[in-house]
LUMDO-925152 format. One record per residue (C-alpha): residue number from 0; x negated, y, z. Coordinates in steps of 0.1 Angstrom, whole numbers, plus 5000, padded with zeros to 4 digits. Each point is the difference from the previous one (the first is absolute). Layout:
{lovex NUM, {X, Y, Z}}
...
This chain:
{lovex 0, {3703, 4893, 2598}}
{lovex 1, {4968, 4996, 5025}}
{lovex 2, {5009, 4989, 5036}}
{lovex 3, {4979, 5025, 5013}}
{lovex 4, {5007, 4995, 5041}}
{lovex 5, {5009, 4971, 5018}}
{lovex 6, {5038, 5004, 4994}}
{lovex 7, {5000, 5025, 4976}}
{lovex 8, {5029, 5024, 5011}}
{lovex 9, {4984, 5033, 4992}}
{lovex 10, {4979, 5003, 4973}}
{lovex 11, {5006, 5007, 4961}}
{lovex 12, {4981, 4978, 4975}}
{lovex 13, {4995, 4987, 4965}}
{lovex 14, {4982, 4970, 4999}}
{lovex 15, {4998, 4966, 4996}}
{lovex 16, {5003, 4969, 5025}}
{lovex 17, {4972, 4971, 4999}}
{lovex 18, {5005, 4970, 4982}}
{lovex 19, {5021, 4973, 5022}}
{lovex 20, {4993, 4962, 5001}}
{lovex 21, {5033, 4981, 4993}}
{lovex 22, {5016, 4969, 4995}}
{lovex 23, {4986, 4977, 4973}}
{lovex 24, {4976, 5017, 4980}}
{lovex 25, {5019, 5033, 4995}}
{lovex 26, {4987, 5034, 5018}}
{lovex 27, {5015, 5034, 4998}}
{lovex 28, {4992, 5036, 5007}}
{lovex 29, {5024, 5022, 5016}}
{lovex 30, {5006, 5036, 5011}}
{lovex 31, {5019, 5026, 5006}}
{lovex 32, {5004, 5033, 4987}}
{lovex 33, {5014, 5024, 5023}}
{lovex 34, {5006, 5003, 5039}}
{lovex 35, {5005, 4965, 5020}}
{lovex 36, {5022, 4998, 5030}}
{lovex 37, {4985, 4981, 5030}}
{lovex 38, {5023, 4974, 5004}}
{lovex 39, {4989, 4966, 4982}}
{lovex 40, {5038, 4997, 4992}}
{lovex 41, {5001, 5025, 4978}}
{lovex 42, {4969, 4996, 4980}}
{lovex 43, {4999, 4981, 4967}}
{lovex 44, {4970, 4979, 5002}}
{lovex 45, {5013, 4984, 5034}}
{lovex 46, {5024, 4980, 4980}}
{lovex 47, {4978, 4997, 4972}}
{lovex 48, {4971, 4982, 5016}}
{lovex 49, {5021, 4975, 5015}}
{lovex 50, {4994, 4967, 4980}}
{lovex 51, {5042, 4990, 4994}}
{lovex 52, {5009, 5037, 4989}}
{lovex 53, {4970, 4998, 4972}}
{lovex 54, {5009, 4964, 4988}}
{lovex 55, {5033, 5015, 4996}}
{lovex 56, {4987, 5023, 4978}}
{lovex 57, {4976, 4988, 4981}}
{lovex 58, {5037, 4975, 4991}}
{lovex 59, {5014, 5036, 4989}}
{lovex 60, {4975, 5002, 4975}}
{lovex 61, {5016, 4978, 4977}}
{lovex 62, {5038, 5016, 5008}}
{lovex 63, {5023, 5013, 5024}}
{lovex 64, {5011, 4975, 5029}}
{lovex 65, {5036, 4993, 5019}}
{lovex 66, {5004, 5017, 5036}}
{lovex 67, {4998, 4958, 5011}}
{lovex 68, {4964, 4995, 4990}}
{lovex 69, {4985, 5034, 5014}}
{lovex 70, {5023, 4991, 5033}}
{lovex 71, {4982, 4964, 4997}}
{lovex 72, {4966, 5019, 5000}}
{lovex 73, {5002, 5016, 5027}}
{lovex 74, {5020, 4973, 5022}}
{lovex 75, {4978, 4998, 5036}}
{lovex 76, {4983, 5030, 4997}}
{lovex 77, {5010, 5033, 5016}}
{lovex 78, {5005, 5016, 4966}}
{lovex 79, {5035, 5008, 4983}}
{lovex 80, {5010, 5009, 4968}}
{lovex 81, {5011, 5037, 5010}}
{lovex 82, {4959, 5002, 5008}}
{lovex 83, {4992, 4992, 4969}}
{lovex 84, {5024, 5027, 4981}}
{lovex 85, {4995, 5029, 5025}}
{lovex 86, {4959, 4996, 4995}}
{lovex 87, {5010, 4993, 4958}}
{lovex 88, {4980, 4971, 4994}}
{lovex 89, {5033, 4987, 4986}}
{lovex 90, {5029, 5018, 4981}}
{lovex 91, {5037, 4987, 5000}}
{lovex 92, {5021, 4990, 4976}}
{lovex 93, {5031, 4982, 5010}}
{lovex 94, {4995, 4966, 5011}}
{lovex 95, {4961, 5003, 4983}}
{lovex 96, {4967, 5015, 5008}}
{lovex 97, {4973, 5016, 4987}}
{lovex 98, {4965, 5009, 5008}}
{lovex 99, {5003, 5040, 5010}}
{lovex 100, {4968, 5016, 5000}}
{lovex 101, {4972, 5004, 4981}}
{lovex 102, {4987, 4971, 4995}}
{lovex 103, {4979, 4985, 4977}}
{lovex 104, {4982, 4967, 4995}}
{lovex 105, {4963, 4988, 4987}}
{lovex 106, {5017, 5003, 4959}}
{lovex 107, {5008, 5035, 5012}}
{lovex 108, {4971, 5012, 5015}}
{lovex 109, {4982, 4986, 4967}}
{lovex 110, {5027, 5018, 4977}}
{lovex 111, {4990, 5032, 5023}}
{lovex 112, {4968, 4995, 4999}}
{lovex 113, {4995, 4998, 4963}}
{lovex 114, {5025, 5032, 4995}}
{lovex 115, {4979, 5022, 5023}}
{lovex 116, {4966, 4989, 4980}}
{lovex 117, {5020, 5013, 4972}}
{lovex 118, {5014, 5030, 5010}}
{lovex 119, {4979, 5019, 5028}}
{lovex 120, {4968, 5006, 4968}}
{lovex 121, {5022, 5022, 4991}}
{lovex 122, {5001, 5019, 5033}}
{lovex 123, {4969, 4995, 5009}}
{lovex 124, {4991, 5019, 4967}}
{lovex 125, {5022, 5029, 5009}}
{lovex 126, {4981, 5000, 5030}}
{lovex 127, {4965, 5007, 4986}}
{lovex 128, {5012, 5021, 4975}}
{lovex 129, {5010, 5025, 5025}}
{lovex 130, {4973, 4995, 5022}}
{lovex 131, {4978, 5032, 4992}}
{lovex 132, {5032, 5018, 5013}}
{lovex 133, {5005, 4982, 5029}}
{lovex 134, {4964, 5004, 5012}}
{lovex 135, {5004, 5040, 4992}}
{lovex 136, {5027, 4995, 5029}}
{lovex 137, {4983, 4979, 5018}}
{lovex 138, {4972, 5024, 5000}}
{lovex 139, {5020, 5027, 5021}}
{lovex 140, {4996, 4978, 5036}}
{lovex 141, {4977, 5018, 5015}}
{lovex 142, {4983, 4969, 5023}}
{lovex 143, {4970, 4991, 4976}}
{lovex 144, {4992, 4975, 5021}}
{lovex 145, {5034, 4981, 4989}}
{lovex 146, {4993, 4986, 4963}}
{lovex 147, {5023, 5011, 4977}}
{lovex 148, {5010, 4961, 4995}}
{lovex 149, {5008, 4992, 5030}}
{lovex 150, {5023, 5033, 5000}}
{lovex 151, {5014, 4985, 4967}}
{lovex 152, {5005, 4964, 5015}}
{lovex 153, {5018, 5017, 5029}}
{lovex 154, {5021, 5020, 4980}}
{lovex 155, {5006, 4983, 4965}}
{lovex 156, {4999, 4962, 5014}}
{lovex 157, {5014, 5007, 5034}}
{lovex 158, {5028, 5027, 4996}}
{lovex 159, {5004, 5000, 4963}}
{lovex 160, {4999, 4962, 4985}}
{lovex 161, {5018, 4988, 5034}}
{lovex 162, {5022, 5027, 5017}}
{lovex 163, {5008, 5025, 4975}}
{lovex 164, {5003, 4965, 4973}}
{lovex 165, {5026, 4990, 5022}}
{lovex 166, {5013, 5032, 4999}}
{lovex 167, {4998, 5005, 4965}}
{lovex 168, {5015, 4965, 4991}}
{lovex 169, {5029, 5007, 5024}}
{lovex 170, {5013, 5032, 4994}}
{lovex 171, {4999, 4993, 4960}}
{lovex 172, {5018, 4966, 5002}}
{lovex 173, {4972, 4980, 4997}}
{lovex 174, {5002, 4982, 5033}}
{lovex 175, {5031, 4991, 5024}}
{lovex 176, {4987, 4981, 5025}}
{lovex 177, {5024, 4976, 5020}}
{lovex 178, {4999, 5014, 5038}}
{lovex 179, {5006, 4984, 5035}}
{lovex 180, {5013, 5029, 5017}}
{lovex 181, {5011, 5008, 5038}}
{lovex 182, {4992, 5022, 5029}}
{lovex 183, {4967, 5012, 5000}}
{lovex 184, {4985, 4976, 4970}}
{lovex 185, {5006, 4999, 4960}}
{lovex 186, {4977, 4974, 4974}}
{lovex 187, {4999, 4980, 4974}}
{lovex 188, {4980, 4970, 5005}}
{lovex 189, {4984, 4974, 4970}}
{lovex 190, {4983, 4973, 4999}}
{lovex 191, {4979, 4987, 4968}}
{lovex 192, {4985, 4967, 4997}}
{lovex 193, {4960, 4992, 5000}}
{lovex 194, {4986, 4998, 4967}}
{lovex 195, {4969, 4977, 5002}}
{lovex 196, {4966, 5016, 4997}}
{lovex 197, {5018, 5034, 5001}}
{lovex 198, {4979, 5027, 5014}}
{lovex 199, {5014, 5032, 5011}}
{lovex 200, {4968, 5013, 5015}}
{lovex 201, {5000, 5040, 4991}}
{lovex 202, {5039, 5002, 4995}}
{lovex 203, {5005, 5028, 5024}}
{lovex 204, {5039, 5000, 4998}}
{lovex 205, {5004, 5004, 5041}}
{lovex 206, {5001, 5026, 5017}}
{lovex 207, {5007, 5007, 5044}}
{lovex 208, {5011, 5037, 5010}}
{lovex 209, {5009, 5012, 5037}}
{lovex 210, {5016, 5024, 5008}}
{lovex 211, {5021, 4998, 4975}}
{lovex 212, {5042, 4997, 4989}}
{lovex 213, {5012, 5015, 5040}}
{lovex 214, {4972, 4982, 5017}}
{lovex 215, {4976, 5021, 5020}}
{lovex 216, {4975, 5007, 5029}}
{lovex 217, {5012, 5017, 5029}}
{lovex 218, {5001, 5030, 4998}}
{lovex 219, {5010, 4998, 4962}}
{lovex 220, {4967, 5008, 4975}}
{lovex 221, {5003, 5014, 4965}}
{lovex 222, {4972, 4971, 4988}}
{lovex 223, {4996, 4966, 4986}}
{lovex 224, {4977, 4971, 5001}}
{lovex 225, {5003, 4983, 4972}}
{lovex 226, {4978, 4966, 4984}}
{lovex 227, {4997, 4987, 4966}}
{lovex 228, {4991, 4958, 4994}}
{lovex 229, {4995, 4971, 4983}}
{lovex 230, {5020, 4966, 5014}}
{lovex 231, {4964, 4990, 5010}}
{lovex 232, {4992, 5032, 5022}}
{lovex 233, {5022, 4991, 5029}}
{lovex 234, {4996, 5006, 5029}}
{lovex 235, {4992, 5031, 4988}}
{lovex 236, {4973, 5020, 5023}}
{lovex 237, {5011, 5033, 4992}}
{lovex 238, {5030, 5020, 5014}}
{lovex 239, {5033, 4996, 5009}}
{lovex 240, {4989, 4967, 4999}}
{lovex 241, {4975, 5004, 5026}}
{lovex 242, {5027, 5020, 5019}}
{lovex 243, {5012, 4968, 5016}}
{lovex 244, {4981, 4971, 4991}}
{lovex 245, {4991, 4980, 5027}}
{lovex 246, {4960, 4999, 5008}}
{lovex 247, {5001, 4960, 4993}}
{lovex 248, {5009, 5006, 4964}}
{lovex 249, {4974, 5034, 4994}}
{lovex 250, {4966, 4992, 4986}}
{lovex 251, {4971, 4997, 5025}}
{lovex 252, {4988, 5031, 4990}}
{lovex 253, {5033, 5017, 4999}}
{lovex 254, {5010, 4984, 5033}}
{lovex 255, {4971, 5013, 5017}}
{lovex 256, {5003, 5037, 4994}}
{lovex 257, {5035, 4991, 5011}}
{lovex 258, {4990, 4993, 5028}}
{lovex 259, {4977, 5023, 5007}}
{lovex 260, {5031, 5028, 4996}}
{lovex 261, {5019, 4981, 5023}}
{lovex 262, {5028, 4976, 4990}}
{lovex 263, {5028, 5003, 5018}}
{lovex 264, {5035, 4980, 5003}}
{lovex 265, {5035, 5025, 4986}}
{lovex 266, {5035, 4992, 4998}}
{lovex 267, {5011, 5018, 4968}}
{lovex 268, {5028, 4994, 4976}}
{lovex 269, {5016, 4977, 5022}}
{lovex 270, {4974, 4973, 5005}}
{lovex 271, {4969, 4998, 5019}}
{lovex 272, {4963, 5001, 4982}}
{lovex 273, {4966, 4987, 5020}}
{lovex 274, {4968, 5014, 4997}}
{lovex 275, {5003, 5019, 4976}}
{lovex 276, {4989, 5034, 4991}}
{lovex 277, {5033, 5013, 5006}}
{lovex 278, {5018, 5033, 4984}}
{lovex 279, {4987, 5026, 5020}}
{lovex 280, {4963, 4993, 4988}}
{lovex 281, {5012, 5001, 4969}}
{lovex 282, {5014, 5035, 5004}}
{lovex 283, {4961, 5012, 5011}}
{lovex 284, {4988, 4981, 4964}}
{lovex 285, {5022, 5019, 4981}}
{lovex 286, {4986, 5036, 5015}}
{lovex 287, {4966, 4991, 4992}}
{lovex 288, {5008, 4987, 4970}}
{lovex 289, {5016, 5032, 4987}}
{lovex 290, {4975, 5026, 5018}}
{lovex 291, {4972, 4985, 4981}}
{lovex 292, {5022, 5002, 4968}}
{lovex 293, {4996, 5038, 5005}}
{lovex 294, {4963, 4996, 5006}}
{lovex 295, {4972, 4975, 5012}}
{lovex 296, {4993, 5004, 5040}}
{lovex 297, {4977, 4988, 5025}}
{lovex 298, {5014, 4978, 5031}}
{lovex 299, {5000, 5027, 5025}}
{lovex 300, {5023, 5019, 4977}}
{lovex 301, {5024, 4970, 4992}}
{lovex 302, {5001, 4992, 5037}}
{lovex 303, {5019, 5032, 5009}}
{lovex 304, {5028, 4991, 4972}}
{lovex 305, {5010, 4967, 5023}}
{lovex 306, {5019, 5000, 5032}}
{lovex 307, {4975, 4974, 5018}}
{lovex 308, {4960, 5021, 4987}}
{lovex 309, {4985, 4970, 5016}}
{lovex 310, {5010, 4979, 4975}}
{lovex 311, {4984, 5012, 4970}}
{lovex 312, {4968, 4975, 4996}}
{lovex 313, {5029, 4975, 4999}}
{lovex 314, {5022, 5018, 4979}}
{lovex 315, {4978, 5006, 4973}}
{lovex 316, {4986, 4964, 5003}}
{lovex 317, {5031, 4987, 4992}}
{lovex 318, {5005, 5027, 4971}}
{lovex 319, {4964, 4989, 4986}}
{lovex 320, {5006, 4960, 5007}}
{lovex 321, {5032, 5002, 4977}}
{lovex 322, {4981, 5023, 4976}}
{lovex 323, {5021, 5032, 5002}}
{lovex 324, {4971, 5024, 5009}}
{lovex 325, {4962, 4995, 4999}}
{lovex 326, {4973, 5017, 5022}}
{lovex 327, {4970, 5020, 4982}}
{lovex 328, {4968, 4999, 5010}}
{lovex 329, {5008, 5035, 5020}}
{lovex 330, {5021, 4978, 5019}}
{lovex 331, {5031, 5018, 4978}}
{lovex 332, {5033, 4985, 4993}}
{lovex 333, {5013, 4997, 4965}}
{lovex 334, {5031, 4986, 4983}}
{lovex 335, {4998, 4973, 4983}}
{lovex 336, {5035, 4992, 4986}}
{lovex 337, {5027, 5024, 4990}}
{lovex 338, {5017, 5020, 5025}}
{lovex 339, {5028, 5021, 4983}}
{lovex 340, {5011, 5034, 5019}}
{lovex 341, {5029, 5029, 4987}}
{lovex 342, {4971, 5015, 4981}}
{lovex 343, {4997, 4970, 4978}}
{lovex 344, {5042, 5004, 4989}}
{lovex 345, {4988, 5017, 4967}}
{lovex 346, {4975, 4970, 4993}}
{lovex 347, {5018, 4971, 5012}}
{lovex 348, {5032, 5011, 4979}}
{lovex 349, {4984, 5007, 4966}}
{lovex 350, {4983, 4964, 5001}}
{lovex 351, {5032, 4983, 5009}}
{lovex 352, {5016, 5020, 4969}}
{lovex 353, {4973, 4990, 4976}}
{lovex 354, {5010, 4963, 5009}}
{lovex 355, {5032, 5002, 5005}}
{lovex 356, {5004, 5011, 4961}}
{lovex 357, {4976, 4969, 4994}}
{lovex 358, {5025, 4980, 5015}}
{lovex 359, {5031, 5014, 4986}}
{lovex 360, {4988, 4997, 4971}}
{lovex 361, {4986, 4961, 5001}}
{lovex 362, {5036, 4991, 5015}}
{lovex 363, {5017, 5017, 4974}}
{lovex 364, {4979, 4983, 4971}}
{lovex 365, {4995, 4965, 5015}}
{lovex 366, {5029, 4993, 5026}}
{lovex 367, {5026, 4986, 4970}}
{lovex 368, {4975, 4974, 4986}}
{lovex 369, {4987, 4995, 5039}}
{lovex 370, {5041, 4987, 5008}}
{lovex 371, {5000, 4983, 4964}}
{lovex 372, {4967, 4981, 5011}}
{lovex 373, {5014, 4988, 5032}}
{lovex 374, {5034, 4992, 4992}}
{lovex 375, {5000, 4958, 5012}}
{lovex 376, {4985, 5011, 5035}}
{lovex 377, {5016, 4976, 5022}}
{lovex 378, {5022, 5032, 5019}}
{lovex 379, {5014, 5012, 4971}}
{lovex 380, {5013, 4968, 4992}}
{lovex 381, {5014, 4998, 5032}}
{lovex 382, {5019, 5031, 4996}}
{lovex 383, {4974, 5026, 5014}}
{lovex 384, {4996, 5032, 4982}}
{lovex 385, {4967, 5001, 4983}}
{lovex 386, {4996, 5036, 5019}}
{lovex 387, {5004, 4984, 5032}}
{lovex 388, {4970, 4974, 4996}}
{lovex 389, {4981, 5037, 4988}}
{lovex 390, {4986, 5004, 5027}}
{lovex 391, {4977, 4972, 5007}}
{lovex 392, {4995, 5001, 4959}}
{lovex 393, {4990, 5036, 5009}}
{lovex 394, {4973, 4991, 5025}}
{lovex 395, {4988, 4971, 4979}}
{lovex 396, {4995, 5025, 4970}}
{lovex 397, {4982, 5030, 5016}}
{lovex 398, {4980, 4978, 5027}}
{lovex 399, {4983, 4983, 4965}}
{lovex 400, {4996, 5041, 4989}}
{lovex 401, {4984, 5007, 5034}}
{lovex 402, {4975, 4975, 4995}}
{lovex 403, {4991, 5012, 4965}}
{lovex 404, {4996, 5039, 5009}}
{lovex 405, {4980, 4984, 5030}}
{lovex 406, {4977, 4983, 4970}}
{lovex 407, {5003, 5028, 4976}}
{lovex 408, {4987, 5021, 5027}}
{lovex 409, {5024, 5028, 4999}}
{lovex 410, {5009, 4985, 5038}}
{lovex 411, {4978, 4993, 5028}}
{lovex 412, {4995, 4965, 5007}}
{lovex 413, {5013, 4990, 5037}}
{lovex 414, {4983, 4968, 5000}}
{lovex 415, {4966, 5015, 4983}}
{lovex 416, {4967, 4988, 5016}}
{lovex 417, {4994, 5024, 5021}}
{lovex 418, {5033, 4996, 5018}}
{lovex 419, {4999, 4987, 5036}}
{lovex 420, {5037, 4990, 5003}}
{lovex 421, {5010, 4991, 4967}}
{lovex 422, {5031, 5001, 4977}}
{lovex 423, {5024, 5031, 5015}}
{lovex 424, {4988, 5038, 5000}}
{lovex 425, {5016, 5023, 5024}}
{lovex 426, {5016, 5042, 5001}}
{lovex 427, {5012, 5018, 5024}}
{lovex 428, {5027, 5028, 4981}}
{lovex 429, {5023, 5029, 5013}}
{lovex 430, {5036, 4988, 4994}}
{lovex 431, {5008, 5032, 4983}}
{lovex 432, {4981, 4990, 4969}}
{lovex 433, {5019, 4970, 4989}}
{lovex 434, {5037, 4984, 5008}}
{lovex 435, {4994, 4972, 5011}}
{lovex 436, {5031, 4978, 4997}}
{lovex 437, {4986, 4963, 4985}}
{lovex 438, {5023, 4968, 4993}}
């Protein structure tokens, strides 16, 4: 799960954390899946990144351990035992403990890796087969000016392969995830060792969405922003990322159409944001965005859709910066990425059915000899349930198929040549065409 905003205590995402440097010669990614809460206490990876609590579990590896050596590990720091159970990096058993999350180490990452070289062909050739239908689908959005593949990477590597695989994997039994849950947060958080000369580049198994699972503008909006990346593509200059990013960390070109908008400082969700570009510009993004989803318009049009008409020039700077519209040489606005409105229901439906079926049926056939595979991961010999390291197995699996359909060229390639900010692709989508309930 991305840390999209400073504290993240708002937005829904799918993603993966950056690689960490760590004691010795040992360095992890983590993430979460799921929504974080904004206290440091409660969040996994606090306790994780400290240097005693991994030692302690890199000695788990080899067996459980007695209550006196985890209370030895953590003697003079401000961490307790109970903080270690209630985020489940450890599970009790009596007087021993276990490592409690999904977990795995560099031989299981390398047993991962090899499965998912074997397995996701198979999908991947599911995928082509059925890709005369999907662009028959694809064919009904109406904005030409939106390729068909970058519709398809939207929709079949975004909402398909990561929400509705989550989804999917969940509601059949293929995935349990092990939760931190409490007042106004629920994830699962993982952390997998570095593999040397590993390179991930074109995995696009992360995803940011707001608003999204009871979080929302003021007043309330019926829309999402949502962004699909690679580990490599943060920060990400698209939105919601962009939402609240401070200027320091936007790209100079980014951070200068920024500015020429306005940044502006916001207390929202209970903390407090600096220049940034703040929610309510946001709000004026998304009606242009979908007005010239309906059809292509001139500025003078588009500045009569936004509460402050003055702005426009730096609106659709902004807009043309992060490469959501382009300008023709009649000085007309186009889309350039997929905007999906309630007319697109019919569309957006049928191509998540197509892969859904795909998917049902690769899980069905290869799930069995996927869990007789991995059966010595290092969590299931610690007494986790292979369906609870799933999901993290499930990202590592359809990130390799992303990067395939990317090169097979059924998907559009987010970090193509042409690209100005590489490695994530953005939408902006009515709620009412997909639940949207990830983790």
């Amino acid at each position: 799960m991305r840390i999209l905003i400073k504290a993240l205590l708002i937005v829904v995402l799918l993603c993966r954390g950056a690689a960490l440097a760590q004691p010795g010669t040992r360095s992890f990614y983590s993430g979460y899946a799921g929504i974080l809460p904004s206290d440091p206490k409660l969040k996994a990876r606090t306790y994780f990144d400290d240097p005693r609590v991994r030692e302690l579990i890199y000695e788990m590896e080899r067996g459980p351990v007695a209550r006196s050596r985890v209370a030895a590990s953590l003697d003079g720091s401000s961490f307790t035992i109970d903080d270690l159970i209630r985020v489940k990096l450890l599970r009790q058993e009596n007087d021993r403990y276990f490592i409690g999350f999904s977990y795995f180490n560099a031989q299981d990452q390398a047993a991962i890796i090899a499965a998912a070289q074997d397995f996701v062909p198979s999908l991947i050739h599911a995928y082509v087969a059925k890709s005369r239908k999907l662009n028959r689908l694809l064919d009904q959005y109406p904005v030409k000016t939106v390729g068909k593949d970058r519709l398809a990477f939207v929709l079949l590597a975004g909402f398909s392969l990561n929400w509705d695989g989550l989804k999917i994997t969940r509601e059949q039994g293929y995935r349990n995830p092990i939760l931190v849950q409490g007042s106004g947060f629920r994830y699962s958080f993982w952390a997998s060792e570095e593999v040397s000369n590993r390179n991930t580049h074109g995995f696009y198994w992360g995803s940011s969405t707001f608003p999204g699972e009871g979080y929302d503008f003021k007043p309330p909006t019926d829309y999402s922003f949502s962004s699909f990346g690679d580990p490599y593509s943060d920060p990400r200059m698209n939105f919601p990322d962009l939402m609240l990013m401070p200027a320091a960390d936007m790209k100079p070109g980014i951070r200068a159409a920024a500015t020429k908008l306005g940044l502006v400082d916001d207390d929202i969700f209970g903390d407090h944001f600096t220049n940034v570009i703040g929610p309510d510009s946001t709000q004026d993004l998304a009606r242009l965005l979908f007005a010239l989803r309906t059809a292509p318009a001139g500025e003078l049009k588009l500045a009569s859709l936004i509460r402050a008409p003055a702005k426009i020039d730096a609106y659709l700077s902004l807009l043309v910066e992060a490469e959501y519209v382009f300008r023709d040489r009649k000085g007309i606005y186009h889309l350039e990425i997929p905007v999906l409105d309630s007319q697109d229901k019919a569309m957006v439906t049928s191509v998540l059915n197509v892969s859904r079926l795909i998917l049902e049926d690769w899980l069905v056939a290869n799930f069995p000899k996927i869990r007789k595979e991995l059966e010595g991961l290092t969590g299931i010999r610690q007494g986790v349930r292979f369906e609870s390291l799933f999901t993290q197995i499930w990202h590592e699996f359809f990130g390799l198929a992303t990067q395939q359909l990317v090169r097979s060229g059924v998907l559009f390639d987010p970090a193509g040549p042409f690209r100005r900010y590489k490695g994530s692709y953005p939408t902006l989508w009515r709620r009412a065409l997909y639940n949207f309930n990830p983790g």
